[in-house]
MARDO-58404 format. One record per residue (C-alpha): x, y, z; residue number from 1. Coordinates in nm, 4 decimals. Last residue first. Example, Ala and Ser with C-alpha at 12.3 -4.5 7.8 and 13.67 -1.06 7.14 Angstrom:
BEGIN
- 1.3670;-0.1060;0.7140;2
- 1.2300;-0.4500;0.7800;1
// end
This chain:
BEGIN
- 3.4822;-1.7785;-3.8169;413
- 3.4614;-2.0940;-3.6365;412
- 3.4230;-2.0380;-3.2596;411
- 3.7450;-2.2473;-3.1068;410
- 3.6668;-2.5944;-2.9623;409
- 3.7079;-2.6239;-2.5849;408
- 4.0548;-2.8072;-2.4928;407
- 4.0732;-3.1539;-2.3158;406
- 4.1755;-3.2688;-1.9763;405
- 4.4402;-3.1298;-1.8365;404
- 4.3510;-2.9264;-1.4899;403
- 4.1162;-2.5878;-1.4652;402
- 3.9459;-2.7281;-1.2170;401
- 3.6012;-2.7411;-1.5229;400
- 3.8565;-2.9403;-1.7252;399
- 3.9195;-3.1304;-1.4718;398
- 3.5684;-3.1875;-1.3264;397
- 3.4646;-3.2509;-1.7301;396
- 3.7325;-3.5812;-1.6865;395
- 3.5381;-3.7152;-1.3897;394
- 3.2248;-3.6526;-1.5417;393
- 3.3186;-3.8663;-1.8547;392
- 3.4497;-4.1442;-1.5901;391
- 3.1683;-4.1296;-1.3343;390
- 2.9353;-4.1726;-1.6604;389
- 3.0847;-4.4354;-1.8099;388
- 3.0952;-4.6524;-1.4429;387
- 2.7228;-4.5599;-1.4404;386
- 2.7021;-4.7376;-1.7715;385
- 2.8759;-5.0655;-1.6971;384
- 3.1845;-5.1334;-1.8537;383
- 3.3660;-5.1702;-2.1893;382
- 3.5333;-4.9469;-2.1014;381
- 3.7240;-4.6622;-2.1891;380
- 3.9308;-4.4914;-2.4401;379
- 4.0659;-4.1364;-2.4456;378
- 4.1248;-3.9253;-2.7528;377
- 4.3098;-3.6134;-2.7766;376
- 4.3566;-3.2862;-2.8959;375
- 4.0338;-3.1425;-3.0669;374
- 3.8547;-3.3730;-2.7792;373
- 3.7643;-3.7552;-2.7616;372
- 3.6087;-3.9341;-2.5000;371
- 3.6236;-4.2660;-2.6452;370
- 3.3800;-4.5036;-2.5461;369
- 3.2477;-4.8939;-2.4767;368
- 2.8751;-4.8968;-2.2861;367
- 2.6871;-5.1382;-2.0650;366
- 2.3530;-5.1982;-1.9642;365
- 2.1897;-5.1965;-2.3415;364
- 1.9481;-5.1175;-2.5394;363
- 2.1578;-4.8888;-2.7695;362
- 2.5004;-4.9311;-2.6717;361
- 2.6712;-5.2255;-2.9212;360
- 2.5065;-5.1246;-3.2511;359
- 2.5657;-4.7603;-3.1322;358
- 2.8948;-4.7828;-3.1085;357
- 3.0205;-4.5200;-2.9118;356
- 3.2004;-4.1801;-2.9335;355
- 3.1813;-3.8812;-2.6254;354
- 3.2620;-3.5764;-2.7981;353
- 3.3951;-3.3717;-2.5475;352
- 3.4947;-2.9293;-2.4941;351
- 3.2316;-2.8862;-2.7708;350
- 3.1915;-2.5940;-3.0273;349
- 2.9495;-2.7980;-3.2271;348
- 3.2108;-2.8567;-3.5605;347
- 3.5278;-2.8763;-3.3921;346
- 3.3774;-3.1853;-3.2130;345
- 3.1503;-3.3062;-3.4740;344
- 3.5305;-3.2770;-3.6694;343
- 3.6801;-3.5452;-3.3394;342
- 3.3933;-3.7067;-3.3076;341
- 3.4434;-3.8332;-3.7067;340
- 3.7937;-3.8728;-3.6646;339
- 3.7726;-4.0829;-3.3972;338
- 3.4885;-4.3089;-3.5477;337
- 3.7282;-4.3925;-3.8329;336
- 4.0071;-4.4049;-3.6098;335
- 3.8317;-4.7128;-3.4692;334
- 3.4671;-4.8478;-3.5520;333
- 3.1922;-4.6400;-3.7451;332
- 2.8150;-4.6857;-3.6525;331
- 2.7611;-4.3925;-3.4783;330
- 2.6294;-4.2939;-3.1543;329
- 2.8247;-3.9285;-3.0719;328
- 2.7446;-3.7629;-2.8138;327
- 2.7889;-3.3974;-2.7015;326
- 2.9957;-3.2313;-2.3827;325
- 2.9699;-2.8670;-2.3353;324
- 3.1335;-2.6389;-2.0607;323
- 2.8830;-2.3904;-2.0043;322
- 2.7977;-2.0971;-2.2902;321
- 2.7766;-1.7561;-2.2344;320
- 2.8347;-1.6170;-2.5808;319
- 2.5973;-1.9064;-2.7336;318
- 2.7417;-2.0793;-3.0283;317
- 2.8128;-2.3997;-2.8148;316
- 2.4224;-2.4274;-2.6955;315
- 2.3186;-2.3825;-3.0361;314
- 2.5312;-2.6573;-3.1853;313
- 2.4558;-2.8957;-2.9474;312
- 2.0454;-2.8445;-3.0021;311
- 2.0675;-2.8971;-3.3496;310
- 1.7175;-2.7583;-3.4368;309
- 1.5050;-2.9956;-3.6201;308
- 1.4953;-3.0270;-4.0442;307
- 1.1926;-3.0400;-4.2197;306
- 1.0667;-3.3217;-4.4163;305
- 0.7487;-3.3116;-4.6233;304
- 0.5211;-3.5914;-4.6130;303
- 0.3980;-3.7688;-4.9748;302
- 0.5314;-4.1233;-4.9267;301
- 0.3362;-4.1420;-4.6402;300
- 0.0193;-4.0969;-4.8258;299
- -0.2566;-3.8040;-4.7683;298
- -0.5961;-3.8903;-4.9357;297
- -0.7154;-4.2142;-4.7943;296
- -0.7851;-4.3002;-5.1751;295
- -0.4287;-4.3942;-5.1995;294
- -0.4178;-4.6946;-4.9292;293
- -0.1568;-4.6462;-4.7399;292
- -0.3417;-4.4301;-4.4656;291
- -0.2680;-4.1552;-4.2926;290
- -0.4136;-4.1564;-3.9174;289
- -0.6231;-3.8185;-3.8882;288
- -0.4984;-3.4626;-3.8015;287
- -0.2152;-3.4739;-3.9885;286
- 0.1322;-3.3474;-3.8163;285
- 0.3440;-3.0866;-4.0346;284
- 0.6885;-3.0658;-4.2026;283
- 0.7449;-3.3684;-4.0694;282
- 1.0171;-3.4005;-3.8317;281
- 1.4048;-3.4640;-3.8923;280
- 1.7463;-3.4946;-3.6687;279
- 1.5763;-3.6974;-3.4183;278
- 1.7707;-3.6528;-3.0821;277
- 1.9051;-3.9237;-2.9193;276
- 1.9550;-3.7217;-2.5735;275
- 2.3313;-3.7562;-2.4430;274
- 2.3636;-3.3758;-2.4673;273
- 2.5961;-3.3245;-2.1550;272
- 2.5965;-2.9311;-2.0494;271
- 2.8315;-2.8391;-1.7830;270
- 2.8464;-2.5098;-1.5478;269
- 2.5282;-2.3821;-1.5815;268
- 2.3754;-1.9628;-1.5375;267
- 2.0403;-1.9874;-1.4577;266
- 1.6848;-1.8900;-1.6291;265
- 1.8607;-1.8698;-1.9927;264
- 2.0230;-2.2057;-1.9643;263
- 1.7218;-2.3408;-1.8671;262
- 1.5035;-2.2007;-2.1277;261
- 1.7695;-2.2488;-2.3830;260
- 1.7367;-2.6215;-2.2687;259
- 1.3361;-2.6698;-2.2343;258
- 1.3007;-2.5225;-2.5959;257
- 1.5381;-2.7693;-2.7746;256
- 1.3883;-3.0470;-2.5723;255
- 1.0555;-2.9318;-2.7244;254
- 1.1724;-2.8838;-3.0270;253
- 1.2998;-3.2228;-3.0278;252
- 0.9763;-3.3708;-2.9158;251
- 0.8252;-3.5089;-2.6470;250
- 0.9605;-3.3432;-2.2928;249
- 0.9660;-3.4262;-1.9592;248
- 1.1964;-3.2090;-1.6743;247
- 1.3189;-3.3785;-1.4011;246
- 1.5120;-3.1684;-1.1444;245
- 1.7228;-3.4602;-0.9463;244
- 1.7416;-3.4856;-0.5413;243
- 1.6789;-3.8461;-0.6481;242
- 1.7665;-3.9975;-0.9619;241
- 1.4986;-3.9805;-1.2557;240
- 1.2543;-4.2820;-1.2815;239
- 1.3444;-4.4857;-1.6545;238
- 1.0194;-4.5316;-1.8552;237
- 1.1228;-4.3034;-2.1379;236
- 1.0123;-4.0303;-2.3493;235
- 1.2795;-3.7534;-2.3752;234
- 1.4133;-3.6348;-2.0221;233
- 1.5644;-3.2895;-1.9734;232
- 1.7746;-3.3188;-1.6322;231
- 1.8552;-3.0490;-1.4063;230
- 2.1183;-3.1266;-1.1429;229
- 2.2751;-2.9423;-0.8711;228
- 2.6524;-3.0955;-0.8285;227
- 2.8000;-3.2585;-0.5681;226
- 2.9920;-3.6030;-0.7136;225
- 2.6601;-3.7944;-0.6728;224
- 2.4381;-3.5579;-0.8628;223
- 2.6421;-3.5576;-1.1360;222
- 2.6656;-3.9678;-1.1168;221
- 2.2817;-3.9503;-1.0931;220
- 2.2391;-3.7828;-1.3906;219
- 2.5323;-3.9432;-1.5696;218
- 2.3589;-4.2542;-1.5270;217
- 2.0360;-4.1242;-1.6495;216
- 2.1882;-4.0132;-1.9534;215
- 2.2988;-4.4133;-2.0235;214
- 1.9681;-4.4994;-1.9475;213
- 1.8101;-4.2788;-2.1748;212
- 1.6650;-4.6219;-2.3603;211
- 1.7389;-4.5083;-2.6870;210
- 1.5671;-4.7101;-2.9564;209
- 1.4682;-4.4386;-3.1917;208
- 1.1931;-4.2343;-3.2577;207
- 0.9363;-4.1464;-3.5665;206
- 0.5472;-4.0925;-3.5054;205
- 0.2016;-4.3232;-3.5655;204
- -0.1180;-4.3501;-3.4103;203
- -0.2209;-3.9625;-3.4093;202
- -0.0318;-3.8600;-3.7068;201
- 0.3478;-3.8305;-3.7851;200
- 0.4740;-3.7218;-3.4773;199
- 0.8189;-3.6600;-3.3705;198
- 0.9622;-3.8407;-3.0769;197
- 1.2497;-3.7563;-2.8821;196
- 1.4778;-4.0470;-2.7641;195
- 1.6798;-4.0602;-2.3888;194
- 1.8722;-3.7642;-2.2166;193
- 1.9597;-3.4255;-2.1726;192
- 2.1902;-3.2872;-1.9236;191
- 2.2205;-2.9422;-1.7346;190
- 2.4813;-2.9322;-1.4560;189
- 2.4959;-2.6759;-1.1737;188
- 2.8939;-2.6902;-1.0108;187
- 2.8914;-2.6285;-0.5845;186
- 3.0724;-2.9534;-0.5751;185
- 3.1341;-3.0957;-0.8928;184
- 3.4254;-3.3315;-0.7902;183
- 3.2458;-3.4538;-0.4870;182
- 3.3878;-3.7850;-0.4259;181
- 3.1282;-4.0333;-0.3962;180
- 3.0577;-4.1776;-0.0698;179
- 2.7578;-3.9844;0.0047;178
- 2.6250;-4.0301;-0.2684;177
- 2.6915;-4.3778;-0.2960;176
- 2.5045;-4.3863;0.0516;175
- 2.2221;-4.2230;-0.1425;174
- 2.1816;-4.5325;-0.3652;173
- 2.1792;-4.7665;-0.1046;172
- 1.9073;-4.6046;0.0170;171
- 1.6517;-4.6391;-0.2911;170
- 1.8003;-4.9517;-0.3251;169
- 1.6400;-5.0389;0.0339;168
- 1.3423;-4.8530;-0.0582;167
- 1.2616;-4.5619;0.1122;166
- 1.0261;-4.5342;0.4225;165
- 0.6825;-4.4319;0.4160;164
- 0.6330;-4.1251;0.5923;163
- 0.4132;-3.8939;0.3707;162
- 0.0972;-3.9959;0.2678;161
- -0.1445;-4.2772;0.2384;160
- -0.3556;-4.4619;0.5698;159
- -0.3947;-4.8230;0.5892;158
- -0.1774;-4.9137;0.9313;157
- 0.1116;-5.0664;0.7031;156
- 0.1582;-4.7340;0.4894;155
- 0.0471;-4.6463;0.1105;154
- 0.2170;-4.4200;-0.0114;153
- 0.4305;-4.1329;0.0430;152
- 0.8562;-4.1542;0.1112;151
- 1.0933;-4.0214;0.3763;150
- 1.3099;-3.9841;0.2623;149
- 1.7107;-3.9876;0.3568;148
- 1.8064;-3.7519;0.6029;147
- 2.1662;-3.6514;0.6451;146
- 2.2247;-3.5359;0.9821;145
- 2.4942;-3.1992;0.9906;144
- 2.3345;-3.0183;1.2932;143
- 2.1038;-2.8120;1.1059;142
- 1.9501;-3.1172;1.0261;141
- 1.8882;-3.2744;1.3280;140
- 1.7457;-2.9857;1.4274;139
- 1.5204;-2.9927;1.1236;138
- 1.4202;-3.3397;1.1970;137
- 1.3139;-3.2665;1.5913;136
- 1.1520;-2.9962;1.4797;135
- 0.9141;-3.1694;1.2447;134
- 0.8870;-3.4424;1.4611;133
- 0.7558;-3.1951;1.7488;132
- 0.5242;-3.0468;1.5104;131
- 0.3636;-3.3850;1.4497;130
- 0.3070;-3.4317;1.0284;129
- 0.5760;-3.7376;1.0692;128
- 0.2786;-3.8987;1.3437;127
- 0.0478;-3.8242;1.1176;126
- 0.1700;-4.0190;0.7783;125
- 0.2511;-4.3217;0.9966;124
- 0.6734;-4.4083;1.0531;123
- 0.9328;-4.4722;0.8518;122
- 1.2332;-4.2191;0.8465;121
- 1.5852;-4.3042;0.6804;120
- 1.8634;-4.1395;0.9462;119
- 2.1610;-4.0895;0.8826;118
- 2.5168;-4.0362;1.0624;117
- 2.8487;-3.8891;1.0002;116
- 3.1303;-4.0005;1.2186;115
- 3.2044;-3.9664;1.5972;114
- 2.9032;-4.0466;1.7647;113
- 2.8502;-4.0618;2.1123;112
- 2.5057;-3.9615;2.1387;111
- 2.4609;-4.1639;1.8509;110
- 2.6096;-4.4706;2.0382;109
- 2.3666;-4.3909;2.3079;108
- 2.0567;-4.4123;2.1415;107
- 2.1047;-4.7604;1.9812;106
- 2.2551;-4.8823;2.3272;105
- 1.9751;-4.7535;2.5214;104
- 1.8867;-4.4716;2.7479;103
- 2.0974;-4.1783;2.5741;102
- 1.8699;-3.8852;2.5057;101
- 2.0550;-3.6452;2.3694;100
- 1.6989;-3.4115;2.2775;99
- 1.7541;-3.4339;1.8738;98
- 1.8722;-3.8140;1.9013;97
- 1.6036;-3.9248;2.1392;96
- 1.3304;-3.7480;1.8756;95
- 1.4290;-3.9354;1.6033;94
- 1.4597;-4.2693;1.8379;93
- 1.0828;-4.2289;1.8456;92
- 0.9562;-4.0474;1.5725;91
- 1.0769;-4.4124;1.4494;90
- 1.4267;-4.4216;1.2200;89
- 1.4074;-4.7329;1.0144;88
- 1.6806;-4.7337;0.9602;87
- 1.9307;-4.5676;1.0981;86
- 2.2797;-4.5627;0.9514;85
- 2.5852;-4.4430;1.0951;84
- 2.8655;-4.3772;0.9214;83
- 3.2534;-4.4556;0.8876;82
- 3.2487;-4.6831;1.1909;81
- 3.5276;-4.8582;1.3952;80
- 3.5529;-4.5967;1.6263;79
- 3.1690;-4.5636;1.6964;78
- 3.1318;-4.9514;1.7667;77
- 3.4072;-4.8995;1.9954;76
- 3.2538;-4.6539;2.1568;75
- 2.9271;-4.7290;2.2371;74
- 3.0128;-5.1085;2.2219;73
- 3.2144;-5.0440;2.5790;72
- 3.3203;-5.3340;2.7756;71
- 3.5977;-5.4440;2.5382;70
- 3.7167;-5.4476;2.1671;69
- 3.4499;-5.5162;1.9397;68
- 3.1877;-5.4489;2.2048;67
- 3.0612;-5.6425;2.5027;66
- 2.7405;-5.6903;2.5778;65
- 2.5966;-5.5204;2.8086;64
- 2.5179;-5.1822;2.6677;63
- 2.2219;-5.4017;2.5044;62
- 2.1429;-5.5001;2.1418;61
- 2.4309;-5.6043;1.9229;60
- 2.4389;-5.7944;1.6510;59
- 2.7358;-6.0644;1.5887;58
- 2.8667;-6.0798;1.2534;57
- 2.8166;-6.2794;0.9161;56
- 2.6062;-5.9976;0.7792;55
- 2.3291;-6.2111;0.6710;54
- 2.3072;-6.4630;0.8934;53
- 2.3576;-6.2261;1.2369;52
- 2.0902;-6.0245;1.0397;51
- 1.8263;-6.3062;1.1418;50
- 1.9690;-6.4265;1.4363;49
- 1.9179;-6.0869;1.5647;48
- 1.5428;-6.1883;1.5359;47
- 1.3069;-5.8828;1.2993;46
- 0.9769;-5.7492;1.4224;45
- 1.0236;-5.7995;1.7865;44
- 1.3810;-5.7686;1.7764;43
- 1.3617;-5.4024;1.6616;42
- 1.1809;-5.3778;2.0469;41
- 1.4771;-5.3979;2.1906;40
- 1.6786;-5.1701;1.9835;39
- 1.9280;-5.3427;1.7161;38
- 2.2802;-5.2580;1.5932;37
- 2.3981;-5.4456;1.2903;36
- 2.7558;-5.4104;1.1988;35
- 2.8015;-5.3548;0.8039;34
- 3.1103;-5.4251;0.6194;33
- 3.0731;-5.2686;0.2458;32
- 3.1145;-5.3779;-0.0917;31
- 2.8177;-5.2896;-0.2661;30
- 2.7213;-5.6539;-0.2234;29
- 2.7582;-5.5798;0.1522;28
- 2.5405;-5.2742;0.1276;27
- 2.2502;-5.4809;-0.0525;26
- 2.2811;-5.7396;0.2297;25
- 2.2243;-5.4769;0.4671;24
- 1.9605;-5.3128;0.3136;23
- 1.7794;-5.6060;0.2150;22
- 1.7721;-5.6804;0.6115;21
- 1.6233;-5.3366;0.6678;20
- 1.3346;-5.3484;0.4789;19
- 1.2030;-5.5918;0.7818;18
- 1.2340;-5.3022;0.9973;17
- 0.8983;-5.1119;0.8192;16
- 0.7255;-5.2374;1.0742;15
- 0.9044;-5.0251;1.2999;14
- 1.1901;-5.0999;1.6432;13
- 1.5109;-4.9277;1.5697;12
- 1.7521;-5.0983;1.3161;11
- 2.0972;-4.9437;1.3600;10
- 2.3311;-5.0370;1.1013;9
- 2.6943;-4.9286;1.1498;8
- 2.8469;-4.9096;0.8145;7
- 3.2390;-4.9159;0.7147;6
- 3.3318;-4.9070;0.3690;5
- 3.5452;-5.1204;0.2151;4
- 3.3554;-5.0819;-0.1188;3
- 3.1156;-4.8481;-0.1165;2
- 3.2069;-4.6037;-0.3683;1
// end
């Protein structure tokens, strides 16, 4: 979502600075042109020469020097710009861009801004605590900024809190936000992702190799394209987009709980069931670690299977159900695998049954899939999951629009 896009770096003058020159070479790999804009005392912590090399352009420091196309950088800078980006943004130049302040060139091309502009904090936990930041920020605010962070942890000076800046790919990840096409706008999306894991004893339980990654993506992509997002995470190491509800769960029945909890509390637009969901628990959980050996007492051999809720299925038999998308990881190729997403379509009440190959997804970056309804069957990939997930999300916004797409299953009789 990046790609051609214009960004106007300014780099005001904060330890956290340094940060900044990831940034920009991170925005450039995502396709983007950036301009680097510094303050004076930026260039104590960080040379022009510096982002000068990795930018490939001239940075700019003073009114003095002359912009793209003449005298004025403040406005020509602003004219060739689709967003401003400060970072780090001190208490500083926060507060010059609340008041209008215009004493610099940094300050006074946001005075005389013309496109969106944000600001990614970095400065010690106190001084973001100050009630005069605090204003400053929610005037911003009010007037359209976008503020990105900040963070808490540990800061330069020693002290922990709030105030630490983001990440660079932290950042670069809300400029895809606010790049992406917002498709889902004002939508609420529930989604469940990665394994569940069902206990046998205390050391030992039954899961699968999901990695969640790929329900992840479609977190974030939901998020990206506008939508409110609550996502119900099995065990997994993966950290939940921001501006994401995360909600953790163990066990199928767990993750079966969480969602008709949800979708009782609010009213949803989409539900994606991505989640590898174990289809069978024990019948119960022993209190001690079985053994093999027969005179432990209990042997494996000897648990009782019970069968776990099909989570799907009860979300498409309720009356006021969202549109519903399930999964499908199989281990059938072709038209076999069609068919088979096709009748688990018919089958759950789903709008989508999104078919893979699970010997080729599981574990890995990238996906290959069919998004297939009662009607029809669309291909895609291979590609990279995130580029999976704007795709399937792309195809619910039509369907949600009211545009072609796919056709919810009838309730079987």
């Amino acid at each position: 979502m990046l790609q051609d896009k214009r960004i106007t770096l300014i780099v005001s003058g904060g330890i956290a600075a340094y940060k900044s020159c990831e940034t920009a070479r991170a925005l450039m790999r995502a396709g983007a042109h950036v301009r680097v804009v510094m303050t004076e005392h930026a260039t104590k912590f960080v040379t022009p020469l510096t982002f000068e090399a990795l930018t490939g352009s001239p940075v700019l420091t003073t009114e003095w020097q002359p912009g793209p196309k003449g005298p004025m950088p403040h406005i020509d800078v602003n004219r060739e710009s689709d967003l401003l980006l400060v970072m780090p943004a001190t208490a500083n130049l926060i507060a010059k861009a609340a008041r209008g302040i215009a004493d610099d060139l940094a300050s006074t091309l946001i005075c005389a801004r013309r496109t969106p502009i944000a600001f990614v904090p970095a400065m010690n936990a106190a001084m973001w605590r100050n009630p005069a930041t605090r204003r400053n920020i929610e005037f911003l605010r009010r007037e359209g900024a976008l503020i990105f962070g900040p963070a808490e942890g540990l800061q330069a000076c020693g002290d922990t809190g709030a105030g630490r800046m983001l990440e660079p790919a932290e950042v670069v990840d809300m400029m895809e936000m606010v790049f992406s096409p917002k498709h889902l706008a004002g939508k609420c999306v529930l989604i469940t992702a990665g394994p569940t894991y069902e206990a046998i004893d205390p050391v030992r339980g039954i899961t699968n190799r999901s990695s969640g990654l790929q329900g992840f993506s479609i977190a974030r992509a939901a998020r990206d394209f506008g939508a409110e997002v609550t996502l119900i995470a099995g065990p997994t190491h993966l950290t939940e987009p921001m501006g994401v509800k995360r909600i953790d769960v163990v066990s199928a029945r767990e993750m079966d709980e969480a969602v008709q909890i949800e979708l009782d509390r609010q009213r949803f637009d989409l539900f994606v069931s991505v989640a590898a969901v174990a289809d069978w628990r024990p019948g119960g959980v022993s209190e001690k670690k079985i053994k093999k050996d027969p005179t432990g007492g209990i042997l494996l051999s000897d648990l009782n299977w019970v069968e776990n809720p099909d989570i799907l299925a009860r979300v498409g038999e309720r009356p006021d159900k969202p549109l519903t998308i399930g999964f499908a990881a199989e281990t059938a190729e072709g038209a076999s695998l069609t068919a088979f997403a096709r009748e688990k379509c018919f089958r759950k009440h789903a709008a989508f049954i999104v078919a893979n190959d699970a010997r080729q997804a599981l574990e890995s970056k990238a996906n290959c899939i069919q998004l297939v309804s009662l009607t029809s069957a669309i291909p895609f990939g291979p590609a990279d999951k995130f580029a999976c997930a704007q795709f399937i999300l792309t195809e619910a916004a039509k369907q949600l629009s009211g545009n072609a797409g796919g056709t919810a299953a009838p309730s079987e009789k």
